[in-house]
SEVO-186804 format. One record per residue (C-alpha): residue in one letter; x, y, z. Coordinates in steps of 0.05 Angstrom, whole numbers, plus 32768, in hexadecimal, padded with zeros to 4 digits. Layout:
// residues N
   residu      u      v      w
        A      X      Y      Z
...
This chain:
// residues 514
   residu      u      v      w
        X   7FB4   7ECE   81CD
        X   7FE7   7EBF   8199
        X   7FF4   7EEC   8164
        X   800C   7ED3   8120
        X   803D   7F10   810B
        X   806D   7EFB   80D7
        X   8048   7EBE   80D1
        X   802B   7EA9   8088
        X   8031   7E5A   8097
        X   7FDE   7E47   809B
        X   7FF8   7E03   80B9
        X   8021   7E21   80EA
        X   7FF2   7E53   80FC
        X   7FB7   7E1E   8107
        X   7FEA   7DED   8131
        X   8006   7E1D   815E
        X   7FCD   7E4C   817C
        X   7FC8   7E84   8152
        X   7F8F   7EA7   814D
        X   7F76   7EA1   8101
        X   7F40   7ECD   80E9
        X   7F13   7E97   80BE
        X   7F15   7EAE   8078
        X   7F03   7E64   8062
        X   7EC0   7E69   804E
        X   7ED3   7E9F   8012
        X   7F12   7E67   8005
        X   7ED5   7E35   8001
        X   7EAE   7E62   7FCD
        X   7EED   7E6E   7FA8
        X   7F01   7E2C   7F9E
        X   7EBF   7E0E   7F85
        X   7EAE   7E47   7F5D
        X   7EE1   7E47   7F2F
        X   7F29   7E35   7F1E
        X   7F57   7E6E   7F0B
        X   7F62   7EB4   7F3A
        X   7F85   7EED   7F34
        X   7F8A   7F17   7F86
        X   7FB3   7F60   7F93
        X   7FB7   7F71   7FD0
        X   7FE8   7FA5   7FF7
        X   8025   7F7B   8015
        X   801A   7F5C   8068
        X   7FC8   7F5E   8054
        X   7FC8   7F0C   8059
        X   7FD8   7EFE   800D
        X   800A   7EC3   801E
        X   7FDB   7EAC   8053
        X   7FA0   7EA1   8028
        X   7FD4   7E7F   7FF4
        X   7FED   7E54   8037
        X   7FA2   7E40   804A
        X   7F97   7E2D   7FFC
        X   7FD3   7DFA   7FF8
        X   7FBB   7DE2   8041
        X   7F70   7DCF   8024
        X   7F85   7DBC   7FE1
        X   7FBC   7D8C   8001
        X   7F7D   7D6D   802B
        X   7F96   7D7F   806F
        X   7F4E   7D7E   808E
        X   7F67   7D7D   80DA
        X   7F7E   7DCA   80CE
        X   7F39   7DE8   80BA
        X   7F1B   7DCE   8101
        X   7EF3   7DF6   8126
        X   7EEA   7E24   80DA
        X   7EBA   7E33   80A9
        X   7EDE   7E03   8076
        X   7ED4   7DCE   80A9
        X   7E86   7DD3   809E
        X   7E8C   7DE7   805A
        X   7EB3   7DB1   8033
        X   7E99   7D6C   8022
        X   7ECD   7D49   7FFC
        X   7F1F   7D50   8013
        X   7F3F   7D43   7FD8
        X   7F90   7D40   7FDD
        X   7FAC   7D67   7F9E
        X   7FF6   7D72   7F8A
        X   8006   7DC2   7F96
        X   803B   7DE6   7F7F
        X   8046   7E27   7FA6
        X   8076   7E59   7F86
        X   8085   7E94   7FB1
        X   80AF   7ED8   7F8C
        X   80BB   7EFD   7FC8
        X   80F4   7ED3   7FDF
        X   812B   7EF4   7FAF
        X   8151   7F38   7F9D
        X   8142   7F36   7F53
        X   8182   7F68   7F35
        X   819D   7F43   7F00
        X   8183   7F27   7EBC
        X   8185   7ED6   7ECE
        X   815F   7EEC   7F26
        X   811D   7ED3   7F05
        X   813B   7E93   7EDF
        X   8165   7E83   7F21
        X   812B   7E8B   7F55
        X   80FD   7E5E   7F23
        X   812F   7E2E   7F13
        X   813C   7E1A   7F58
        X   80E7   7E1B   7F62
        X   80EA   7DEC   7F27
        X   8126   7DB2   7F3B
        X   80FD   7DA7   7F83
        X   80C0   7D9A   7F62
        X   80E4   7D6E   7F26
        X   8100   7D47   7F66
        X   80BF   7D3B   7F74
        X   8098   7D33   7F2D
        X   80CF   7D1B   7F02
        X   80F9   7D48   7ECC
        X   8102   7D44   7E84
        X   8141   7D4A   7E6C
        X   812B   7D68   7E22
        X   8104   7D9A   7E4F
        X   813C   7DD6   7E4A
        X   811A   7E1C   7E59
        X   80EE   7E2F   7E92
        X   80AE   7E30   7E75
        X   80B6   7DE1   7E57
        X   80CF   7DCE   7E9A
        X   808C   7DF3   7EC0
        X   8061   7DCE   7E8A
        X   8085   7D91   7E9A
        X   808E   7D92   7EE9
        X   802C   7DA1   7EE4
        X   802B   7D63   7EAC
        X   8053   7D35   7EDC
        X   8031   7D49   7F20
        X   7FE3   7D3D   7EFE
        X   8004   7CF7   7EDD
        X   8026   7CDE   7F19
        X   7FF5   7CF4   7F5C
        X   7FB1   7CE8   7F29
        X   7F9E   7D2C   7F40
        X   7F98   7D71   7F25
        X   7FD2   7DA3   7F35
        X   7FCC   7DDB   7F5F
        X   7FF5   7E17   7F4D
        X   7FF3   7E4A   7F81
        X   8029   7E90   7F72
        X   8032   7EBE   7FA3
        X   8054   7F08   7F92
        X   8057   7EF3   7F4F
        X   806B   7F39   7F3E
        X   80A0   7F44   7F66
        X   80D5   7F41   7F30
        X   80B3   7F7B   7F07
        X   80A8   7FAC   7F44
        X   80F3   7F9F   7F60
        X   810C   7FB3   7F0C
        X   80D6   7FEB   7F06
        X   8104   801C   7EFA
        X   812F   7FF1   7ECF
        X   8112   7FE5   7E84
        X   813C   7FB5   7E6A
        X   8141   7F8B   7EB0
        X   80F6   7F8E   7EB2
        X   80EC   7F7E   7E66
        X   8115   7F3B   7E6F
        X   80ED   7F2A   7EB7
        X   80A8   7F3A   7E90
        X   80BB   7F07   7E5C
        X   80D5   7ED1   7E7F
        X   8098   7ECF   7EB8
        X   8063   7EDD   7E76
        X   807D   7E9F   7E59
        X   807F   7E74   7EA3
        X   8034   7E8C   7EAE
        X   8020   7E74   7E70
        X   8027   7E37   7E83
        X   7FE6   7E3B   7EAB
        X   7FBD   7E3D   7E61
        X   7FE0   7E0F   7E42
        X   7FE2   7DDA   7E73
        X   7F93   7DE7   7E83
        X   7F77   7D99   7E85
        X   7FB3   7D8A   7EBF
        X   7FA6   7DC4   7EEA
        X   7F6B   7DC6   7F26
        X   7F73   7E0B   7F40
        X   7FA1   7E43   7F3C
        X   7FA6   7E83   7F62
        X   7FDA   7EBD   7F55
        X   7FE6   7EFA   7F85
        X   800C   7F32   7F81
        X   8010   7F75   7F9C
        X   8007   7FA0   7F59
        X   7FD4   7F7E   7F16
        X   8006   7F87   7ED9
        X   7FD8   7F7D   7E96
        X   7FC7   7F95   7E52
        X   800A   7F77   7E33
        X   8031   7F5B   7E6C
        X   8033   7F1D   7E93
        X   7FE7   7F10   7E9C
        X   7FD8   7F20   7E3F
        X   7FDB   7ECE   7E3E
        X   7FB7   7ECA   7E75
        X   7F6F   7EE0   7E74
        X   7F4C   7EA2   7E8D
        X   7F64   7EC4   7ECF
        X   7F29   7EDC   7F03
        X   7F3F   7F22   7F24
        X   7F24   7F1A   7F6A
        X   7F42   7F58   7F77
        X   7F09   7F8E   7F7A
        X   7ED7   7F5D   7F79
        X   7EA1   7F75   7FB0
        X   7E92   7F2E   7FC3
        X   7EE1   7F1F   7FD2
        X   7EF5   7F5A   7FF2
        X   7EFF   7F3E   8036
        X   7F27   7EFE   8022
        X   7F61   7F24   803E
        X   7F68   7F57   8074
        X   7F37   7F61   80B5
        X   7EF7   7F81   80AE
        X   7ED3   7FA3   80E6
        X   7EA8   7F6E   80F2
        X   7EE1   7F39   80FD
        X   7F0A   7F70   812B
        X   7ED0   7F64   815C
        X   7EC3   7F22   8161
        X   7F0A   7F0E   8162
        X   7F2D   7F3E   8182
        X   7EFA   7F61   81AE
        X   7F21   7F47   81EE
        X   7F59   7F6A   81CD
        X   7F31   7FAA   81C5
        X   7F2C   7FAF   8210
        X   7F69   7F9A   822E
        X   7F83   7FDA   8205
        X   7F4D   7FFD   8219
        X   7F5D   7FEF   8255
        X   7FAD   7FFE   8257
        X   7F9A   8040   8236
        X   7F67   805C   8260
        X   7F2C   805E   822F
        X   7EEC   8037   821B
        X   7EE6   8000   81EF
        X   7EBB   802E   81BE
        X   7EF1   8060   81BD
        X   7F30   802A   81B7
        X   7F07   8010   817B
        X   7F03   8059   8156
        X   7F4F   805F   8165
        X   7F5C   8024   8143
        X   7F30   802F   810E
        X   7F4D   8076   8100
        X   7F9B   8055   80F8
        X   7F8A   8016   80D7
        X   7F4C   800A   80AD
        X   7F32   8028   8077
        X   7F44   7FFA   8043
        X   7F16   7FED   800D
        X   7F1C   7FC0   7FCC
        X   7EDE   7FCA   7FAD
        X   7EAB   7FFE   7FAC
        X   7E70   8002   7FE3
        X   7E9A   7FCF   8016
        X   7EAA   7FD5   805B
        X   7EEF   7FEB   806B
        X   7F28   7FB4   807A
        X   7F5C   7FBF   80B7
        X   7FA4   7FAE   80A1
        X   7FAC   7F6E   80C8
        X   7FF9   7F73   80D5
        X   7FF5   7FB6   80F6
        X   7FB7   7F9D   811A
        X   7FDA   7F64   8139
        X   801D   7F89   814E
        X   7FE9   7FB9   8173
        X   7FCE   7F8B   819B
        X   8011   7F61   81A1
        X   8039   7F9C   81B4
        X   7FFC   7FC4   81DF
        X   800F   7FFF   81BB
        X   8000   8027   8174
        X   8030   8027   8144
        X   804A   8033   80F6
        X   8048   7FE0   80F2
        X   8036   7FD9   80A1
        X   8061   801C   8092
        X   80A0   8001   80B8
        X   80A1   7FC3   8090
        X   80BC   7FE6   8051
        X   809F   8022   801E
        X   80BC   800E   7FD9
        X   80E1   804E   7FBF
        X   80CB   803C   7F72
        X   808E   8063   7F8E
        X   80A6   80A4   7F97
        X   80CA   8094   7F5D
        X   8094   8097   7F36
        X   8073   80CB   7F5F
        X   80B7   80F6   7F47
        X   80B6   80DE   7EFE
        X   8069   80EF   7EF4
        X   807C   813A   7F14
        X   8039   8129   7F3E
        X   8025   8163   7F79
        X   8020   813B   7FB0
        X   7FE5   8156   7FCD
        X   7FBE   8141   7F93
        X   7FCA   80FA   7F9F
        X   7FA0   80F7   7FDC
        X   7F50   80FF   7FB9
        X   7F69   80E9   7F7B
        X   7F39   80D5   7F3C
        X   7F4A   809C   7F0C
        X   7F1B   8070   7EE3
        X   7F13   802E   7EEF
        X   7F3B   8015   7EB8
        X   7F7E   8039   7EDA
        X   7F76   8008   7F1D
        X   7F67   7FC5   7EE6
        X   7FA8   7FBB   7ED6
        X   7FE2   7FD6   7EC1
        X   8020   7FC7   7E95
        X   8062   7FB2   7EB1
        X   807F   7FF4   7E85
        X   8042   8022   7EA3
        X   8065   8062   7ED3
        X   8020   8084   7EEB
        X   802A   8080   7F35
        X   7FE2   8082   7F51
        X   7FD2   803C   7F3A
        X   8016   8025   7F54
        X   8014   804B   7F93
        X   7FBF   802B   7F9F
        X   7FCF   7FE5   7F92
        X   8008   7FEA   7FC0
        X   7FD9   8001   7FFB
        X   7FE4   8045   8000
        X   7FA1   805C   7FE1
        X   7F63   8040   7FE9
        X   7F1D   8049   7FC4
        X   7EF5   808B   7FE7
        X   7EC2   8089   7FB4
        X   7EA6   8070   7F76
        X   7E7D   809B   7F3B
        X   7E57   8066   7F1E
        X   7E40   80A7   7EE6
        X   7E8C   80A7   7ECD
        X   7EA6   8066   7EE5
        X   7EDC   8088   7F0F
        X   7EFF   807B   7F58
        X   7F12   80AC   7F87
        X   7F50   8098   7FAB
        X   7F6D   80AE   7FF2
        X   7F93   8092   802D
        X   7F76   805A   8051
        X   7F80   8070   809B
        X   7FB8   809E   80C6
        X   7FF1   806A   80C1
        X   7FF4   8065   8077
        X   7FF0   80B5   8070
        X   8018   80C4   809E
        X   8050   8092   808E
        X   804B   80A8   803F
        X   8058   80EC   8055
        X   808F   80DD   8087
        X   80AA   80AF   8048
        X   80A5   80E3   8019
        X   80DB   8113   803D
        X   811F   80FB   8033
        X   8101   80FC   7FE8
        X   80EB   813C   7FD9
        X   8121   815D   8010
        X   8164   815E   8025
        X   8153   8145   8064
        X   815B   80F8   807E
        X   8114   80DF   808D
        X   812E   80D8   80D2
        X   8142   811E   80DD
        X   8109   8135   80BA
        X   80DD   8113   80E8
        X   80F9   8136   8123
        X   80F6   8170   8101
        X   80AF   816D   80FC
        X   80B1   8172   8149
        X   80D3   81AF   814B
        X   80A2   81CB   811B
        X   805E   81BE   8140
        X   8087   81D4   817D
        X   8097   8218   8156
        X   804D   8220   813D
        X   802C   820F   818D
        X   8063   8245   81AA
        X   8056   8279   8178
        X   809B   8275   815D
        X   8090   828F   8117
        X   80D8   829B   8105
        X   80F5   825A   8126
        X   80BC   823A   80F9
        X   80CF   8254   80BD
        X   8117   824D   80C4
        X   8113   820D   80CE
        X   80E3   8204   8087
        X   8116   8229   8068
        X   8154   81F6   8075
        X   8117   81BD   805A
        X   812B   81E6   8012
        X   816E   81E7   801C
        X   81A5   81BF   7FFA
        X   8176   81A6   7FD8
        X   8195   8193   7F8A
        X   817D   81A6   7F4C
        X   8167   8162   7F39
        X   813A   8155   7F74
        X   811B   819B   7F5A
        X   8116   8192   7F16
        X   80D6   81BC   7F15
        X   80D4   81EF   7F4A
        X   8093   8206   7F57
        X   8088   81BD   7F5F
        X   80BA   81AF   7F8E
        X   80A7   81ED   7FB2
        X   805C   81D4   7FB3
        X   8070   818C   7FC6
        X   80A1   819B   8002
        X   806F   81D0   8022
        X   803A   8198   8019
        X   8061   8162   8037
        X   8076   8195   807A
        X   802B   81AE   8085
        X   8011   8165   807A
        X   803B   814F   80AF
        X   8026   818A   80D8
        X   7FDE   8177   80D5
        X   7FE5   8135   80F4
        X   7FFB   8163   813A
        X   7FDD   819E   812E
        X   7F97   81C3   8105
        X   7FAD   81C2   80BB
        X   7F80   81E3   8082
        X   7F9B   81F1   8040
        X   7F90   81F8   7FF7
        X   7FC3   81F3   7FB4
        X   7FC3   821F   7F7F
        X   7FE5   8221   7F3D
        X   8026   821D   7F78
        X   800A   824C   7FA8
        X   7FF6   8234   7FF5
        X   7FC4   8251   8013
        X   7FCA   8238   805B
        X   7FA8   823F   80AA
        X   7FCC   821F   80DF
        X   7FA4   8215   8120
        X   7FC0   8206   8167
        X   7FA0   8213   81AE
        X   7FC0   8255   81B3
        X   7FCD   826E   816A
        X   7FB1   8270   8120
        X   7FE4   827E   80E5
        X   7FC4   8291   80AF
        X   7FFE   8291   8074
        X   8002   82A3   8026
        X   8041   8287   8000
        X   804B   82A9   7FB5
        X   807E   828A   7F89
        X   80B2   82BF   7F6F
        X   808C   8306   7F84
        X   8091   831F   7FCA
        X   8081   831B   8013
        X   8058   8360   8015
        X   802F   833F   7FD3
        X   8027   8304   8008
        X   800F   832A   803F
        X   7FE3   834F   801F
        X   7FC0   8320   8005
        X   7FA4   8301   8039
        X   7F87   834A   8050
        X   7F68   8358   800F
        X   7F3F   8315   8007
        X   7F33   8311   804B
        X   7F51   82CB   805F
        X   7F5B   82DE   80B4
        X   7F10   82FD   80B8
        X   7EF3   82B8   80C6
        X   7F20   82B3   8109
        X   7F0B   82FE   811B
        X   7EEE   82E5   815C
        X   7F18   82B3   816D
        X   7F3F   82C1   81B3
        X   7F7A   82A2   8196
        X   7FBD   82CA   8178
        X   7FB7   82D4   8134
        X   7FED   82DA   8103
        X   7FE4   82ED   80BD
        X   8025   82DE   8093
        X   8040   82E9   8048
        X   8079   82B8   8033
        X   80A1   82C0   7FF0
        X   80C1   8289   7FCF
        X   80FD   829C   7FA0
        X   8100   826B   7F62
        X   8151   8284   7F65
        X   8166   827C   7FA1
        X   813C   8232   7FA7
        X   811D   8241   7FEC
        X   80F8   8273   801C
        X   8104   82BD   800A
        X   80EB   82E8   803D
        X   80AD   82E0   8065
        X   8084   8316   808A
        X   8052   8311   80C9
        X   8012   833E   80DA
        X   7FF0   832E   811F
């Protein structure tokens, strides 16, 4: 079986043996149901594709839906002039990126439609190039935009640079209003929904498919399609792993589904890291390793937000609907990129609860998070994590703590800014890591951690205070009790109080009962 990684070409994919997971018949419904869409979806979850297999119906190329629902579906073939405009291709870092990337869009479709010279900005020349293409072909345009809001993420922490991006794609996009009786069909996608005031204000003709129950599978691989189409697939790893099928399946299902766009739906594998899996044989970080924008710890940073509340999060409904291009909350951002995903819904208080998809996101946000909220390189930190679960399984309680210690050190004053925080975050981000190798329960408090670590031969059970003392540490975990639970456990048990000086920006003293 070939497996199209890397490839977002529907014609290419349908010509040269792919194997294409039929999404036609919800193209079909979309198509005669009504004319303009609005998708967000996380980045490799088949956006372009769907944008691909759009300008391959609406340019009539029957042969490729063969064999597909489409195939069955569709009664008239109709050949329609399509103008695909694709944002991802540039590095937008200057004021004229935008006007450059469309302007060069713009002269290979006036090659092809015609220009007019008195047409002299961007928005008179879009107008102009969907006029031309309905006059000359007889047929209604297509306009099909893919990352249309690449431009605003890329200048997110840039006002001004975003400000002049915002304006000049608001007043493109209009175009799709004003030039209504020449269009057919347009669809826009994009990772992130920017509304209220920004690009889409002109715009609200637009249908948001996005958490629409009924389209939630347009893009990705539900459980469903993982079995019919890659059940062979299941096996042979099965197979090459030493396991059942019914075990394989869970594995997969614990790294990469758990994706869900709209209440009360199935989950949704990532289909990029599903088809390196099976490609390679092996599991792997495939949708992390393709690039974590920084602007989201950014925002993460500029919010102050305590990491650990960002997994179980609460928002109302009308903080995923859109956003503006000027908004900094960073659970919106950080959801519509694909690194939360709806838990829950409270239909009383019209509210979401948010968490990780599956083990590959979390565990890659955490690894991401490092060089970010330390003064350790993400690689080094990662191989630090080693020697930590190492530390914890040996019963090396000093080596372990040590070794936290230097994760607070050199660490500036600007990465602190607030250091119970900072003290919080970085203890979150090591014991998160720690739970993905080892038994992990914890709680946050106004900056305190109360924590039990679990291995086969040990349980730690630790209290960190912020600014008092080890002894204060210690002893609280006698008087309330917190080791009595593991009383008749066989395992070693350590009870241990950790201070945390606010003035010397890192680990105090730490002291250990067993």
């Amino acid at each position: 079986m070939k497996y199209p990684i890397g490839i977002q070409h529907f014609e290419k994919l349908r010509t040269q043996g792919f194997v294409y997971v039929d999404k036609t018949a919800l193209v079909h419904k979309i198509v005669h149901e009504g004319n303009y869409y609005f998708l967000s979806r996380p980045r490799r979850f088949g956006k372009s594709m769907l944008i691909s297999t759009l300008k391959a119906y609406f340019e009539g190329k029957r042969e490729l839906f063969q064999g597909l629902a489409m195939e069955q579906l569709e009664q008239e073939w109709r050949v329609h002039p399509v103008l695909r405009l694709d944002l991802n291709t540039e590095k937008y870092d200057s004021l004229d990126s935008v006007d450059k990337k469309l302007d060069r869009e713009f002269k290979i479709w006036e090659d092809l439609y015609g220009a007019d010279p008195a047409e002299t900005t961007l928005p008179m020349r879009f107008e102009g190039i969907i006029r031309r293409a309905y006059e000359k072909t007889g047929e209604r345009v297509v306009i099909l935009v893919d990352e249309y809001e690449k431009p605003l993420l890329q200048a997110i922490s840039n006002k001004p640079l975003q400000d002049e991006y915002r304006a000049t794609l608001k007043s493109v996009y209009g175009a799709l209003k004003s030039m209504d009786e020449c269009i057919k069909f347009a669809m826009i996608t994009g990772v992130t929904k920017f509304g209220k005031v920004s690009v889409f204000s002109d715009l609200n003709h637009l249908r948001d498919l996005s958490m629409l129950e009924q389209y939630s599978e347009i893009c990705g691989i539900s459980e469903a399609e993982l079995h019919r189409y890659f059940r062979d697939d299941i096996a042979r790893m099965a197979e090459l792993h030493n396991t059942s099928y019914e075990e394989m399946a869970e594995l997969l299902r614990q790294n990469y589904d758990g994706y869900h766009f709209a209440p009360n739906t199935g989950g949704l594998y990532n289909p990029y890291s599903l088809l390196n899996v099976f490609a390679n044989k092996k599991f792997g970080s495939y949708w992390f390793e393709t690039g974590t924008p920084t602007y989201l710890v950014e925002l993460l940073q500029k919010n102050d937000y305590q990491l650990d509340d960002v997994n179980g999060c609460i928002v109302g409904v009308e903080s995923l609907s859109g956003m503006d291009a000027t908004d900094t909350e960073a659970i919106p951002v950080i959801y519509q990129s694909g690194y939360l995903t709806i838990k829950d819904f409270n239909t009383r208080f019209q509210s979401y609860t948010l968490g990780y998809p599956n083990k590959e996101v979390e565990e890659g946000f955490i690894k991401f998070l490092i060089p970010h909220y330390t003064a350790k390189r993400e690689v080094n930190g990662a191989f630090e994590i080693q020697n930590f679960v190492r530390e914890v399984e040996s019963g090396d309680i000093d080596g372990f703590f040590t070794r936290l210690r230097s994760f607070f050190s050199d660490t500036t004053y600007e990465v602190i800014r607030l250091q119970e925080l900072h003290y919080s975050n970085v203890l979150y981000i090591v014991f998160k890591l720690l739970g993905f190798y080892t038994q992990v329960e914890y709680h946050t408090n106004n900056g305190r951690i109360d924590l039990v670590l679990q291995t086969p031969d040990y349980i730690y059970v630790m209290e960190f205070k912020l600014n008092g003392t080890a002894e204060e540490a210690l002893q609280q975990i006698n008087d309330k009790g917190y080791a009595l639970p593991f009383a008749s456990d066989a395992r070693t048990l350590y009870k241990i109080g950790v201070n945390f000086s606010a003035e010397t920006r890192n680990l105090d003293r730490w002291l250990v009962e067993e």
